[in-house]
Steps between C-alpha positions, in 0.01 A plus 500: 500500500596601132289794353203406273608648138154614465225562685140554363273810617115513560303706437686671232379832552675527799883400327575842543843654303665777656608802262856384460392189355250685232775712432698190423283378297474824313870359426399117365301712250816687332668165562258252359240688306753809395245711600782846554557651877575841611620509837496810786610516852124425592332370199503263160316503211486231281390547151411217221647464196243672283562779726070529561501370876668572788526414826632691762612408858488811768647430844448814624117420537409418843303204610179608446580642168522308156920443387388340147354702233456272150399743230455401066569814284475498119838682539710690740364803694128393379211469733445147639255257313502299809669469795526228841590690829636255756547563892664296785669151525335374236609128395767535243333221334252666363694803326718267384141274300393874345871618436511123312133581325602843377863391379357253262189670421698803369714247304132362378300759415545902634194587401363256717690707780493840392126487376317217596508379165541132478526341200408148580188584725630304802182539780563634811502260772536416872594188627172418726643457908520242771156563623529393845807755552349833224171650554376610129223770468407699213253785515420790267799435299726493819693157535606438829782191637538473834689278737641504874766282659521527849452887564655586178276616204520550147268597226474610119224705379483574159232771360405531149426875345133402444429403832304691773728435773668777693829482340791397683762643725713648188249671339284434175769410290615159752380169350653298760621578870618176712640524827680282814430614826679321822380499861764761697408567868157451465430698163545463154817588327534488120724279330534529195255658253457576138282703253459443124375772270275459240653425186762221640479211305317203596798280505683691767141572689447115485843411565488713847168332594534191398832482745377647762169223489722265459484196731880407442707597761828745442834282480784663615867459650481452874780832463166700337236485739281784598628720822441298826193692614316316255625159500211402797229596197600274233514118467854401437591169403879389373579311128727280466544609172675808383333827427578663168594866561277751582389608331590413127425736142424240239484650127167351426170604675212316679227459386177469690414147342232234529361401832239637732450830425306844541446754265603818575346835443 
């Protein structure tokens, strides 16, 4: 029987991307996006080419440690504005959507970037979720998604400054943590995970969440599937039609655009 060119993955929280391939994609950025790399025995750092954000790829880190650190900088050696601190297999997909954002955003506008300035007053918005898969709760200026699949989880909480909640895991200054946790011998094991400072612009916040909620599975190469212990936890179904390569650094952004939608906070 002749291998299926693609194959499509469900739920997409679960496409999980091993280090190599974040690393590689770290590489489709100088490549595509001519974002500049710096490469060590153990780790890469990819800067744009403004020269105000970089991302840097540390496999050194062990699994339960985060391996991407995504930091803005009005110039070198400053203090971070913002920063995104990434842990785990998480699907290369979505680093490659906010690498994509923040490559034409800092063509767009910097200051949108750097300062949360926009000049064109574009809302922040979330996409709203399929409802029978996402749980949605908001209370005391704490949004909550949540979702399961089987005995896999996953969940974004995202936590204003005003609001009364305890704040989360990383500390007052985290806007939004999200997480993937997978059933391992009877406990839960984490994923993949994430945490957004405050400060990080609503297009790469939204862009994150908005993929992760997203009811469209992952399409991939049947050569780029996840490692086999968690092929039983995901719906697989071939194309017949080929993928595009995974995953690709367009020039121009995404924006949120029309459709159902939630407003974020």
């Amino acid at each position: 029987m002749t291998e299926p060119a693609a194959v499509a993955l469900a739920p997409r929280f679960l496409a999980a991307s091993t280090r190599d391939r974040h690393h590689r994609h770290l590489a489709a950025l100088a490549g595509t996006a001519a974002w500049t790399m710096e490469q060590a025995s153990f780790t890469t750092t990819a800067t744009s080419t403004c020269g105000h954000v970089t991302l840097h790829a540390d496999r050194t880190a062990s699994n339960n440690e985060a391996h991407l650190f995504l930091h803005a900088r009005t110039r070198p050696g400053a203090a971070s504005r913002w920063s995104v601190t990434l842990g785990g297999e998480l699907p290369v997909e979505f680093l490659a959507s906010m690498t994509t954002v923040l490559t034409a955003e800092l063509l767009r506008d910097p200051d949108y970037i750097l300062y949360g300035l926009p000049q064109d007053g574009r809302p922040f918005t979330l996409e709203a979720p399929d409802w029978d898969a996402w749980q949605y709760h908001d209370d005391r200026g704490l949004l909550e998604w949540r979702t399961r699949h089987g005995g896999s989880k996953a969940a974004a909480i995202m936590r204003g400054r005003e609001s009364s909640a305890p704040p989360l895991a990383g500390g007052e200054n985290t806007f939004v943590m999200a997480a993937a946790t997978v059933p391992w011998a009877g406990r839960p094991e984490v994923l993949w995970w994430a945490a957004f400072s405050h400060g990080t612009p609503p297009a790469v916040v939204g862009t994150f969440i908005n993929d992760l909620l997203s009811p469209e599975p992952v399409v991939r190469t049947a050569r780029d599937l996840p490692r086999p212990e968690l092929l039983p936890l995901l719906d697989i179904s071939p194309l017949t039609t080929p993928a595009r390569p995974a995953p690709p650094v367009p020039r121009g952004g995404r924006d949120p655009g029309p459709g159902r939608r939630r407003e974020g906070r």
